[in-house]
C-alpha positions in Angstrom: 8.5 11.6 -2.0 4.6 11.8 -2.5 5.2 13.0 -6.1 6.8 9.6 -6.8 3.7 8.3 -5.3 1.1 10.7 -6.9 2.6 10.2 -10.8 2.7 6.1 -10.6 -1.0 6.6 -8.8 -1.9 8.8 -12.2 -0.7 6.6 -14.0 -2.0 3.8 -13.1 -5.3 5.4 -13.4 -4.9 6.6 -17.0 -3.8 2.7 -17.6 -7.0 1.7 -16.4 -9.1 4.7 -17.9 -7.3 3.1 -21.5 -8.0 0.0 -20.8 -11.7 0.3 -20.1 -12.2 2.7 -23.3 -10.2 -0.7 -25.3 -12.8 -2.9 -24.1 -16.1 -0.9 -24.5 -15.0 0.5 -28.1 -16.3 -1.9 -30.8 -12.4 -1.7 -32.2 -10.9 -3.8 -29.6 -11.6 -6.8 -28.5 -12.5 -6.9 -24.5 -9.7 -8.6 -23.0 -10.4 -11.8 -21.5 -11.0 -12.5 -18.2 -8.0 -13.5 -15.8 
């Protein structure tokens, strides 16, 4: 169904929204590059 689809999209999304916050706050170290 396209709610499967739209929750793994969102959260995805949030994954990446974390994950850029991680490696602009002055907490975390920026994760290398792959």
């Amino acid at each position: 169904m396209w709610v499967d689809a739209f929750v793994i999209g969102a959260s995805a999304a949030v994954a990446d929204v974390l994950l850029l916050i991680r490696g602009a706050s002055p907490g975390f170290a920026p994760l290398p590059a792959q």
